[in-house]
C-alpha positions as CSV (number, residue, x, y, z in Angstrom):
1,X,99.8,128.9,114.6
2,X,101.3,128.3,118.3
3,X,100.6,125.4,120.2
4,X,101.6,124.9,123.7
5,X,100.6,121.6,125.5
6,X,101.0,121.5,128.9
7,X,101.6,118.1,131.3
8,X,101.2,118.2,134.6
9,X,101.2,116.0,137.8
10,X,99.6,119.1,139.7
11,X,95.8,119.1,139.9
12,X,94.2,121.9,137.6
13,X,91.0,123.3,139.5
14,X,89.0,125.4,136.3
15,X,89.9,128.6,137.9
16,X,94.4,127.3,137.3
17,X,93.0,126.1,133.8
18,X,91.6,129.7,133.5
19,X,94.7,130.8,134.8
20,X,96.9,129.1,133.0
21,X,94.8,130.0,129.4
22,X,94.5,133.8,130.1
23,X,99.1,134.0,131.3
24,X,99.5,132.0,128.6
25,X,97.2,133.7,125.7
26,X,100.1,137.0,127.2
27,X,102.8,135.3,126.4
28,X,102.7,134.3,123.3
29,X,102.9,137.7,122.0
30,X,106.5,137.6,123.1
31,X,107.4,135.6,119.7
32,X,106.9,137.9,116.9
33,X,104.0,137.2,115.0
34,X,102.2,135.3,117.6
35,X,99.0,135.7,119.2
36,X,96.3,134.4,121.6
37,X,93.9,134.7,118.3
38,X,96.1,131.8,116.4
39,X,96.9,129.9,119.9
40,X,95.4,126.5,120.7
41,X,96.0,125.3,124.1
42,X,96.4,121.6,125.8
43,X,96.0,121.3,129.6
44,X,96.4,118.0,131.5
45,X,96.5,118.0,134.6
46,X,96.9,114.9,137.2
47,X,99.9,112.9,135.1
48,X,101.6,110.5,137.2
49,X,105.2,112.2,136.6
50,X,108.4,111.5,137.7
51,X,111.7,113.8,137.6
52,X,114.9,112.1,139.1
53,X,112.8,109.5,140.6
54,X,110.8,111.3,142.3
55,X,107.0,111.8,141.7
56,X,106.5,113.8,144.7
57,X,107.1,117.7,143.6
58,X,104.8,119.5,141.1
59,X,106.7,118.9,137.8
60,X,105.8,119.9,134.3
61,X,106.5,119.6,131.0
62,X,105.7,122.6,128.1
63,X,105.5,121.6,124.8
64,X,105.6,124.9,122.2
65,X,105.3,124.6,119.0
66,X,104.6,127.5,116.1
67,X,104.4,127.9,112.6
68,X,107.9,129.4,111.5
69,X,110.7,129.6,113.8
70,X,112.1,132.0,116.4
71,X,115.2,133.4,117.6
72,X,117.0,131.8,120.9
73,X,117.3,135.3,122.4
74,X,112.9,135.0,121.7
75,X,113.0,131.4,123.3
76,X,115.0,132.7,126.5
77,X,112.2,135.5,126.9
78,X,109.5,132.8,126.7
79,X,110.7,130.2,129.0
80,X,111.5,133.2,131.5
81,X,108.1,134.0,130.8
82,X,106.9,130.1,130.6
83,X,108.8,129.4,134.5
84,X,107.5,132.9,135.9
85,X,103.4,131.2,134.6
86,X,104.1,127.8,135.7
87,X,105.8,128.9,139.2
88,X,103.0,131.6,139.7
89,X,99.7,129.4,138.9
90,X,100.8,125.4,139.4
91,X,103.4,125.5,142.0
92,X,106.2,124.5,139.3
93,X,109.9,125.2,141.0
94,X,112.1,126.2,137.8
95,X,114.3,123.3,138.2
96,X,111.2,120.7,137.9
97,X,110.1,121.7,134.5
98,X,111.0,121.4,131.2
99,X,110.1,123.6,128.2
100,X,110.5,122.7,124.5
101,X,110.1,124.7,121.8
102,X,109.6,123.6,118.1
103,X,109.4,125.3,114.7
104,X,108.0,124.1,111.2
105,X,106.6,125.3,108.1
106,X,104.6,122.6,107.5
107,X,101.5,123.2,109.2
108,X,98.2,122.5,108.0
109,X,95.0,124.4,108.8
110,X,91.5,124.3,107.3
111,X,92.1,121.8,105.0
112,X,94.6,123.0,103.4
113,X,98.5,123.4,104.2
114,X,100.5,127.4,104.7
């Protein structure tokens, strides 16, 4: 069950979103147990965003969230991962995003809880 929202003050054309959903629906798979056929995805693009004052640079902020939990050595391979994506499609310098991760066992699906 990952989840991985993504906030943006960089315009997304459909061909980024596309982008963005096909790096993204990769990556994953770098946390064990993950995969683009579990991963729902959040895209918004166009934020009015600021980062020490300063609304002028792309900036973004990654929100990654999964059933479980995962190693920090598996976290620093994702937001290499994460940087290398959001440099690549959006624009994002390294230093003007930032990348959380969060793990839980209390996810609910189907109408039921795992």
């Amino acid at each position: 069950m990952p989840f991985i929202s993504t906030k943006t003050n960089v315009t997304i054309s459909k061909e980024k979103e596309t982008q963005l959903k096909e790096r993204l629906g990769q990556a994953i798979s770098i946390i064990p147990g993950k995969s683009e056929s579990w991963l729902m995805l959040a895209i918004e693009g166009d934020i009015p965003m600021y980062f020490r004052g300063d609304g002028s640079e792309p900036t973004a902020f990654i929100d990654v969230k999964i059933y479980g939990s995962a190693s920090s050595d598996v976290y620093d391979k994702m937001t290499q991962e994460l940087t290398g994506i959001y440099g690549d499609v959006l624009g994002v310098a390294p230093d003007h995003m930032y990348i959380r991760y969060f793990g839980s066992d209390d996810w609910g699906w189907n109408g039921n809880n795992f």
